[in-house]
Backbone as CSV, one residue per row, in Angstrom:
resi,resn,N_x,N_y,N_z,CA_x,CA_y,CA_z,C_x,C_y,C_z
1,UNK,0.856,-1.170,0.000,0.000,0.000,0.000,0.901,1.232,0.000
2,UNK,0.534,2.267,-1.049,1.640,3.318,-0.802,1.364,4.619,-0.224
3,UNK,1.908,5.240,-0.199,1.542,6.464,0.976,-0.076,7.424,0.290
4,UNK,-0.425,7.204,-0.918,-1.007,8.019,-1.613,-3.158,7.180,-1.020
5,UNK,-2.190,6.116,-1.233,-3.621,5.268,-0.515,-4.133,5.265,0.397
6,UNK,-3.048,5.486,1.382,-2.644,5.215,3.298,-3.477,6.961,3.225
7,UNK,-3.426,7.741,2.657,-3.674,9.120,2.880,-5.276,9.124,2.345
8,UNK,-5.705,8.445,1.364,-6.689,8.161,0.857,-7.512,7.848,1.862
9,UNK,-7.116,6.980,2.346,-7.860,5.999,3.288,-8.158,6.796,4.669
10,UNK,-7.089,6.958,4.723,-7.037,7.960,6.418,-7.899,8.982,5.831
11,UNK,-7.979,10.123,5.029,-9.253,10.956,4.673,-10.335,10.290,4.820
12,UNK,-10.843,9.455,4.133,-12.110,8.796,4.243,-12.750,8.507,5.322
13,UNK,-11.831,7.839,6.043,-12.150,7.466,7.818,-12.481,8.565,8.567
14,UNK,-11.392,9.394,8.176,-11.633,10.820,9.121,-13.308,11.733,8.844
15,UNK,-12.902,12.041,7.390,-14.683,11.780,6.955,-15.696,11.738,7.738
16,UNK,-15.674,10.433,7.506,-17.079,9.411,7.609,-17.025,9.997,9.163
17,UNK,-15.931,9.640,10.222,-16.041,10.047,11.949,-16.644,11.548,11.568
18,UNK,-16.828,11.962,10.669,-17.632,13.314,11.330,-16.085,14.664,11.365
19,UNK,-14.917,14.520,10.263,-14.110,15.024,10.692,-14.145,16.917,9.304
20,UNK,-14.466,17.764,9.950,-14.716,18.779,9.485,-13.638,19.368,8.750
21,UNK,-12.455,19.285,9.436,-10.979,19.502,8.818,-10.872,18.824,7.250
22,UNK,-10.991,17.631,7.712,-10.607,16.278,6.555,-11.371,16.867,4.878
23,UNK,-12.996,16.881,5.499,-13.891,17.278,4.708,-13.334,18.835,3.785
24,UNK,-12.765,19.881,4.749,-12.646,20.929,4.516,-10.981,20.817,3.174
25,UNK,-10.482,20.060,3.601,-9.317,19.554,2.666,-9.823,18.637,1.218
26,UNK,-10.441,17.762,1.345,-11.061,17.483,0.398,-11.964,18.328,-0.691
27,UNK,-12.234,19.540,0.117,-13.310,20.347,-0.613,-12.249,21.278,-1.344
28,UNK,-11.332,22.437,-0.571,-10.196,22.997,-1.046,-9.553,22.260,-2.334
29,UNK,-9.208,20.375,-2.061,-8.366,20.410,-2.956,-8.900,20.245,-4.385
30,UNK,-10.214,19.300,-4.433,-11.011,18.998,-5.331,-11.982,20.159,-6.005
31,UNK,-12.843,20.730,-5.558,-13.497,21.989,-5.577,-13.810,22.604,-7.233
32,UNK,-12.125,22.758,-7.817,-12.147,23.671,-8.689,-12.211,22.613,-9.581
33,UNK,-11.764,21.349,-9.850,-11.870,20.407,-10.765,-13.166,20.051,-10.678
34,UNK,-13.742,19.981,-10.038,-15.431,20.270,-10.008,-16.284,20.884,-11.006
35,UNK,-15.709,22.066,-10.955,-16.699,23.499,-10.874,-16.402,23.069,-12.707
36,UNK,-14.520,23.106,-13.126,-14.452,22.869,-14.067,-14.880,21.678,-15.283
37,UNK,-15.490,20.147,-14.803,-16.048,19.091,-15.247,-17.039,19.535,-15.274
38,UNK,-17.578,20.279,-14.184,-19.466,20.466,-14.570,-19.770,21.371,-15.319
39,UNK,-18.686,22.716,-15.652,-18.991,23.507,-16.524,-18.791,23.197,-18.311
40,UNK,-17.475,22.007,-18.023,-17.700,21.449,-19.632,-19.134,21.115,-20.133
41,UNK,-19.847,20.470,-19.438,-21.117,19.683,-19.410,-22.524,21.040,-19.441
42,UNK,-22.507,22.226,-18.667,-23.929,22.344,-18.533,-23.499,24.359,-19.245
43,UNK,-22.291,24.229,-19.282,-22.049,25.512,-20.137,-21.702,26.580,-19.525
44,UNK,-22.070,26.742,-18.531,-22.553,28.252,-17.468,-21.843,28.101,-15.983
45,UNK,-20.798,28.833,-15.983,-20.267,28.736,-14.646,-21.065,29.028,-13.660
46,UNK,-21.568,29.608,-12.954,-22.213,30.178,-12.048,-23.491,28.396,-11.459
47,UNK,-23.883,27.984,-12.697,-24.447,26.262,-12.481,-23.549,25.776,-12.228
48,UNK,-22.232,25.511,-12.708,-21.281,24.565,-12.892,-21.199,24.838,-10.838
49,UNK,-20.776,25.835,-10.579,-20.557,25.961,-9.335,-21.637,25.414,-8.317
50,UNK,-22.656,25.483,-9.020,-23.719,24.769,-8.138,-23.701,23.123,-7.971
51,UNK,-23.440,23.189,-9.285,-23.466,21.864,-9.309,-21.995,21.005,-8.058
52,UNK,-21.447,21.083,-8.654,-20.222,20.930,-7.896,-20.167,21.429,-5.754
53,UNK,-20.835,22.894,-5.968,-21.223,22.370,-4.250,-22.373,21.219,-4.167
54,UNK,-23.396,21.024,-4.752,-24.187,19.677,-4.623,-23.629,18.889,-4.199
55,UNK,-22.351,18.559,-4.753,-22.142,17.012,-5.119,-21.202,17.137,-3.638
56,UNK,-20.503,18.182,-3.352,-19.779,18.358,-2.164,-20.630,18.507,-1.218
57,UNK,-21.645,18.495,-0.882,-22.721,19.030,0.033,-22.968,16.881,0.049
58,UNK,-23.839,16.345,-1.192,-23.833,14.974,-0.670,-22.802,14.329,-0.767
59,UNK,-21.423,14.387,-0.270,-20.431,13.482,-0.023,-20.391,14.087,1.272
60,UNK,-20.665,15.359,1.997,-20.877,15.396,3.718,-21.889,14.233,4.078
61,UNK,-23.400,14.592,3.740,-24.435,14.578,4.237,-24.487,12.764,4.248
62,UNK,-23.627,12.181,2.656,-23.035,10.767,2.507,-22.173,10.163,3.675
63,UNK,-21.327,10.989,4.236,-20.344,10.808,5.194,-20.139,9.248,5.917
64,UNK,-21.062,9.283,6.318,-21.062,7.823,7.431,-21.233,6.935,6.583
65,UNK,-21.837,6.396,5.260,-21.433,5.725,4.533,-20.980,5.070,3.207
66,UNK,-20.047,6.498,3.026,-19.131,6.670,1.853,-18.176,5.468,1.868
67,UNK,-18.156,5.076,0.387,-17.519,3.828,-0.231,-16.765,4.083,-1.279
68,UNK,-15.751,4.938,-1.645,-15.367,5.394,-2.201,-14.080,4.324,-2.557
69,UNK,-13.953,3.656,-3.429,-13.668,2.592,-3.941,-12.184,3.370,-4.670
70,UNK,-12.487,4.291,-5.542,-10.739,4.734,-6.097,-10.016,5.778,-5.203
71,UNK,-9.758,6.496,-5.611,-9.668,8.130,-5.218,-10.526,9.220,-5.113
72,UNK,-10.390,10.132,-4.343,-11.328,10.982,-4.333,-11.717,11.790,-4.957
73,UNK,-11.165,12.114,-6.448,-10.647,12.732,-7.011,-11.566,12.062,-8.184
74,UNK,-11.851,11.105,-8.278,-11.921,10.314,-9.433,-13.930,10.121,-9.063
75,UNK,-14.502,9.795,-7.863,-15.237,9.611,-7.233,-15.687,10.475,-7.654
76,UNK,-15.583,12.041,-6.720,-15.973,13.029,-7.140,-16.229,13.865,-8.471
77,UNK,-15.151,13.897,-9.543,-15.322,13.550,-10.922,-16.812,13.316,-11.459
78,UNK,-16.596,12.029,-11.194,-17.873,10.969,-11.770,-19.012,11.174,-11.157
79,UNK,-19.433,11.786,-10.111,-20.244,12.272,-9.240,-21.111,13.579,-9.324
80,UNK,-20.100,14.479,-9.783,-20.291,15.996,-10.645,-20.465,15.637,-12.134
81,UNK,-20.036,14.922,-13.090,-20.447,14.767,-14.082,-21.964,14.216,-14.474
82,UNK,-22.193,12.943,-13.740,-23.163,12.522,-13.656,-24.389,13.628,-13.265
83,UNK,-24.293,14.368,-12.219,-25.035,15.236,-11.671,-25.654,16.446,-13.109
84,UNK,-23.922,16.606,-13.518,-24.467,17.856,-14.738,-24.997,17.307,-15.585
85,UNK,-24.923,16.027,-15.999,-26.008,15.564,-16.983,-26.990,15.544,-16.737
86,UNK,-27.715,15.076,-15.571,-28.656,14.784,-15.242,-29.588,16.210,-15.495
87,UNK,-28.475,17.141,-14.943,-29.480,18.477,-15.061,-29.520,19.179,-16.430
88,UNK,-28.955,18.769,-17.208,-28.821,18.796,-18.801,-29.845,18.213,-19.560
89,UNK,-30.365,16.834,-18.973,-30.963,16.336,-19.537,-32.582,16.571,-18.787
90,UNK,-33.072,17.357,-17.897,-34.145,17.661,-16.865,-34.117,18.927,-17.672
91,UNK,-33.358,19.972,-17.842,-33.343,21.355,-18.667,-33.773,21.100,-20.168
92,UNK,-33.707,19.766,-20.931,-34.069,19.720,-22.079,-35.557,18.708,-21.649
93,UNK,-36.038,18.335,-20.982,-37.845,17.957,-20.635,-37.958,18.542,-20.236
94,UNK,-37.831,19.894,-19.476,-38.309,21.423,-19.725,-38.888,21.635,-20.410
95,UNK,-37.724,22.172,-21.111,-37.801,22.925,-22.437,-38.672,22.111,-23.550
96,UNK,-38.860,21.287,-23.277,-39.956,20.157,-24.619,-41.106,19.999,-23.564
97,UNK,-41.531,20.160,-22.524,-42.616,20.292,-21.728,-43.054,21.704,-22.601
98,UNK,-42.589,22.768,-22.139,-42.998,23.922,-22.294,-43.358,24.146,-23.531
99,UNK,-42.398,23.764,-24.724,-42.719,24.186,-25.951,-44.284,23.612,-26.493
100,UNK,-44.126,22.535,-26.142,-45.998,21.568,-25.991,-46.766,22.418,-25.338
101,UNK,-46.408,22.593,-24.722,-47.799,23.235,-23.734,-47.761,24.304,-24.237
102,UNK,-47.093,25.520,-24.920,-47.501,26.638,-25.595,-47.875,26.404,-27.138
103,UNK,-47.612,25.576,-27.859,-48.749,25.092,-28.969,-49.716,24.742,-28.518
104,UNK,-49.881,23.809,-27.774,-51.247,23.220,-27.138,-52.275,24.520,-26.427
105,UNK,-51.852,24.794,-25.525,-52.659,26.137,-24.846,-53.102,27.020,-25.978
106,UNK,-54.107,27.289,-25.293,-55.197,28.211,-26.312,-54.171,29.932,-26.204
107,UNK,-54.031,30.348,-26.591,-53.921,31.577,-26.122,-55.398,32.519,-24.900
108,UNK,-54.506,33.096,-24.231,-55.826,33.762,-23.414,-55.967,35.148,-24.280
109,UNK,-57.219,35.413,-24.768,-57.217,36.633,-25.155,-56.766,37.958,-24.074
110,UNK,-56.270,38.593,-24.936,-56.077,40.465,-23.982,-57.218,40.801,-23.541
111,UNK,-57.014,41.824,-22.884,-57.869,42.736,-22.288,-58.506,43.510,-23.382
112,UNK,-58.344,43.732,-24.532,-58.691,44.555,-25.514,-59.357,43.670,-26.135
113,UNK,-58.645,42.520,-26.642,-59.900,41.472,-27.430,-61.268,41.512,-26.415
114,UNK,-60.629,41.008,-25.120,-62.042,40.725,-24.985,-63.022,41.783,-24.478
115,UNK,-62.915,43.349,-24.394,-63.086,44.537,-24.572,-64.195,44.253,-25.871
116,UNK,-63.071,44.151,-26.973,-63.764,44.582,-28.306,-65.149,43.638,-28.508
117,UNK,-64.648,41.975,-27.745,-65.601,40.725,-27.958,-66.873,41.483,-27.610
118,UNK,-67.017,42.072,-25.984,-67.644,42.492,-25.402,-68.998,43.284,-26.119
119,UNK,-68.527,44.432,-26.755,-68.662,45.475,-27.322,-69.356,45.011,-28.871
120,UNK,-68.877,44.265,-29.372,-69.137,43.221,-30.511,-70.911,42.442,-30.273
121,UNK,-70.366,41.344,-28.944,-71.357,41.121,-28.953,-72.942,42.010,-28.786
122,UNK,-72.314,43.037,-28.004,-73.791,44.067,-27.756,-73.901,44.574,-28.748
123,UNK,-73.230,44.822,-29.664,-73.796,45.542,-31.005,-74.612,44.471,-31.644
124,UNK,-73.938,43.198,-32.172,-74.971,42.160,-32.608,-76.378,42.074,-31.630
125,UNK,-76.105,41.900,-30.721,-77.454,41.507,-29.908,-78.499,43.163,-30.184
126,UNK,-77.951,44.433,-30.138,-79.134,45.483,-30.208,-79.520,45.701,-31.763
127,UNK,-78.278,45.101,-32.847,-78.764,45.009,-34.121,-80.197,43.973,-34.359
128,UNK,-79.887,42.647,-33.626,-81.269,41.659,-34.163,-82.109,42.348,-33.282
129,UNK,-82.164,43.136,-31.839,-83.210,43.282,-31.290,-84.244,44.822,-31.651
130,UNK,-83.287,45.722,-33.142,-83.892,46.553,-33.741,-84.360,46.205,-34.965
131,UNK,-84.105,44.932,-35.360,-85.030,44.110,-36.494,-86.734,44.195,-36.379
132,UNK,-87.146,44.378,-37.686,-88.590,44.583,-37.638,-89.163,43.120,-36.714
133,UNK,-90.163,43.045,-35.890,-90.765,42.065,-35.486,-90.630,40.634,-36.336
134,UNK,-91.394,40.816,-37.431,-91.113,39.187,-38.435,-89.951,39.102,-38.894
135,UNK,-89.148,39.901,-39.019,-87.609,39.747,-39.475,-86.868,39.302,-38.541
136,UNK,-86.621,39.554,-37.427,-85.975,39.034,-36.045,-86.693,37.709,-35.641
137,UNK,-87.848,37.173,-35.826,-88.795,35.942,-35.719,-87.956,35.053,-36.597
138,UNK,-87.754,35.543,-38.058,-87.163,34.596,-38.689,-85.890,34.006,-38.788
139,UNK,-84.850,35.194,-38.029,-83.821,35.313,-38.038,-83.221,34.085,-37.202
140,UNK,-83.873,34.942,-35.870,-83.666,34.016,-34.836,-84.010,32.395,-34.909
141,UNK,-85.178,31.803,-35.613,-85.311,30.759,-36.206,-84.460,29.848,-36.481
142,UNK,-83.749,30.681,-37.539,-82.838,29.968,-38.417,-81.517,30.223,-37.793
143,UNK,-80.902,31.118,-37.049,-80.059,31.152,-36.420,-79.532,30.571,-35.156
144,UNK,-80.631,30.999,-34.287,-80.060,30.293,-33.021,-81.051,28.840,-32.750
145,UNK,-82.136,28.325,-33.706,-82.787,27.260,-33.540,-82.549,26.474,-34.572
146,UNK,-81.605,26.971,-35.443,-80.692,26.408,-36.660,-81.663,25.400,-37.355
147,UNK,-83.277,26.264,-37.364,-84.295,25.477,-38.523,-84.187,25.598,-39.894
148,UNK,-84.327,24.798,-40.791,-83.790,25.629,-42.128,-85.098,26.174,-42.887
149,UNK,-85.403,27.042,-43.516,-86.088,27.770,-44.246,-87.567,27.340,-44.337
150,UNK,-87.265,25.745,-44.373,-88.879,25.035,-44.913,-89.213,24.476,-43.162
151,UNK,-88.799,24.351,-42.567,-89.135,24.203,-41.470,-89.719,25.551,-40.653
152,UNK,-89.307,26.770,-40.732,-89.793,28.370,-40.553,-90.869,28.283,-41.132
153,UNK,-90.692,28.038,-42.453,-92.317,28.613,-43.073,-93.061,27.613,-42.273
154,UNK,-93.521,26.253,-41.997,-94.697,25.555,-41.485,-94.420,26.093,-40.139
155,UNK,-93.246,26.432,-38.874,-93.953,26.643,-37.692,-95.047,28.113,-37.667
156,UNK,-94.226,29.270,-38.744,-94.853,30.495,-38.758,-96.437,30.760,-39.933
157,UNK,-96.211,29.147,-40.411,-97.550,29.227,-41.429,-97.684,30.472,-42.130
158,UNK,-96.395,30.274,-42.915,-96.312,31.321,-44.228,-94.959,30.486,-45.573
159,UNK,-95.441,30.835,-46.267,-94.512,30.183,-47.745,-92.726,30.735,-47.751
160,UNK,-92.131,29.656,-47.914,-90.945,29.444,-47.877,-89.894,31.195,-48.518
161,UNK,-91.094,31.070,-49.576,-90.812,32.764,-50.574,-90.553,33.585,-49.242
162,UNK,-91.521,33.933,-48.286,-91.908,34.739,-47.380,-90.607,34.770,-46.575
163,UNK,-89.948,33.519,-45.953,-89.329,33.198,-45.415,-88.225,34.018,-45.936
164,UNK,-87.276,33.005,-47.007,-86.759,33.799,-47.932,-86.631,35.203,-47.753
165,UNK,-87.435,35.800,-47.935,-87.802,37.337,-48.426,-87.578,38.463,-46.792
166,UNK,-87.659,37.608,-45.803,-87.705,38.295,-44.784,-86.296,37.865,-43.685
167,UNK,-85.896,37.134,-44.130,-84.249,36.631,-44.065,-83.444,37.566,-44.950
168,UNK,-83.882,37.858,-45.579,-82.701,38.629,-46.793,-83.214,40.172,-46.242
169,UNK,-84.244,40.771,-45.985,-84.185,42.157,-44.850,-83.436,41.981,-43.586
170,UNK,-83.224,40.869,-43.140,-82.951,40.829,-41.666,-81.239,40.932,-42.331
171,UNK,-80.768,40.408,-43.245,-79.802,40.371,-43.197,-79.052,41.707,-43.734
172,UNK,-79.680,42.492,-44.259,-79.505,43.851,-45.070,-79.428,44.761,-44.267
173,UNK,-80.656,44.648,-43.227,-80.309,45.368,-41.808,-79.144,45.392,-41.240
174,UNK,-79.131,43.974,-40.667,-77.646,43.331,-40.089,-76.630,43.773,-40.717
175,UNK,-76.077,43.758,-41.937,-75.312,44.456,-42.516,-74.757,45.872,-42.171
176,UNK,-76.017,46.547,-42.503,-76.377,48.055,-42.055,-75.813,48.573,-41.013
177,UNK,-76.795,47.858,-39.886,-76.330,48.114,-38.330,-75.029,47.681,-37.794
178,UNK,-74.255,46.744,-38.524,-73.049,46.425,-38.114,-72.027,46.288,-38.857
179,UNK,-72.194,47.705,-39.393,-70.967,48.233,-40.872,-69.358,48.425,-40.261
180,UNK,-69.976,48.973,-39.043,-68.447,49.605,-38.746,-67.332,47.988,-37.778
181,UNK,-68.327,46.996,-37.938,-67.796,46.134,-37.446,-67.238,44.860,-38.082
182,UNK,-67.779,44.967,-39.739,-67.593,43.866,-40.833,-65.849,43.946,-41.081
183,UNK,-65.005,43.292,-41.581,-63.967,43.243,-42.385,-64.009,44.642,-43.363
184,UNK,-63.611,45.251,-44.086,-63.331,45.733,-45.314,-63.693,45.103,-46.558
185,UNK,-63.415,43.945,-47.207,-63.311,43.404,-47.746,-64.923,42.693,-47.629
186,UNK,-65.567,42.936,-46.897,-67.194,42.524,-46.538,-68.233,43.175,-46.981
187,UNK,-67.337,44.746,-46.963,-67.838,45.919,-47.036,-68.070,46.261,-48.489
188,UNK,-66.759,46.097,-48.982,-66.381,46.175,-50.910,-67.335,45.539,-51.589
189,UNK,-67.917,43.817,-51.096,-68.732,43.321,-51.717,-69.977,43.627,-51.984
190,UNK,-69.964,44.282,-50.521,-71.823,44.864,-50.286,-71.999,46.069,-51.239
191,UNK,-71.331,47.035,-51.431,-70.833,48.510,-51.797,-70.847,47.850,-53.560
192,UNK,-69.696,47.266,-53.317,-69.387,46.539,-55.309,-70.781,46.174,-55.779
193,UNK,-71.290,45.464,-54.997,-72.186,44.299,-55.501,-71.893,43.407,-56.053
């Protein structure tokens, strides 16, 4: 056994008894070869340093039954490397968590969309509710009871024409009353003809 082992060994023991000195020498000498293995691995010194007190933090908290089979040097190494991968590879299922979940998630509308939604909807709702009486009857029909045309005329017992004919005011209105709220291009058609 040569003196490098005998010193090995005697650290370890001292260690494990709970020896603060021993620990404090081990940390001094190893430390920066640490900081430097974990920063090859995770890029960013300021982690690398974290990482590396981790791993020095569980070889205390390890203490009483550390098995440190080579050197300490070598232990520790493999200990901090392992560690920065691990958090290399937890930082990239992150980052692929997150990116999913922001395709997936709806967007929440702003405060302004849903302002304008707001504002939108009350204009539609006081447009059908300034529709002539049988024009808003029919509207509503076919709109929110989604009957189609020949089904209107038999509940209102009038001819499909009628129907027809009083759907196409409701909608001219509608138009009308909610100009400033159509597309452009909604507008051109109505205007073009």
């Amino acid at each position: 056994m040569d003196t490098n082992d005998a010193s090995e060994r005697a650290l370890q023991q001292r260690i494990r008894a709970g020896d603060e000195s021993a620990f404090d020498t081990v940390f001094r000498t190893h430390y920066a070869h640490l900081v430097r293995m974990a920063e090859s691995v995770v890029r960013e010194h300021a982690l690398a340093e974290e990482v590396a007190q981790e791993v020095m933090l569980e070889l205390w908290r390890r203490r009483e039954t550390l098995q440190v089979e080579q050197t300490f040097r070598a232990y520790l190494l493999r200990s901090t490397r392992n560690r920065a991968l691990n958090h290399v590879r937890h930082q990239r299922i992150v980052a692929r968590e997150a990116a999913i979940a922001a395709i997936d998630a709806p967007s929440a509308p702003s405060a302004e969309d849903e302002v304008l939604g707001t504002e939108l909807e009350q204009a539609v709702r006081a447009a059908i509710d300034g529709l002539p009486k049988k024009c808003r009857e029919v509207f509503l029909l076919s709109r929110d009871q989604g009957l189609k045309y020949a089904e209107i005329a038999v509940a209102l017992e009038i001819s499909v024409k009628t129907v027809e004919k009083r759907m196409g005011q409701a909608l001219a209105e509608l138009r009308q009353r909610l100009d400033q709220w159509l597309p452009r291009n909604v507008r051109k058609r109505e205007v073009g003809g």
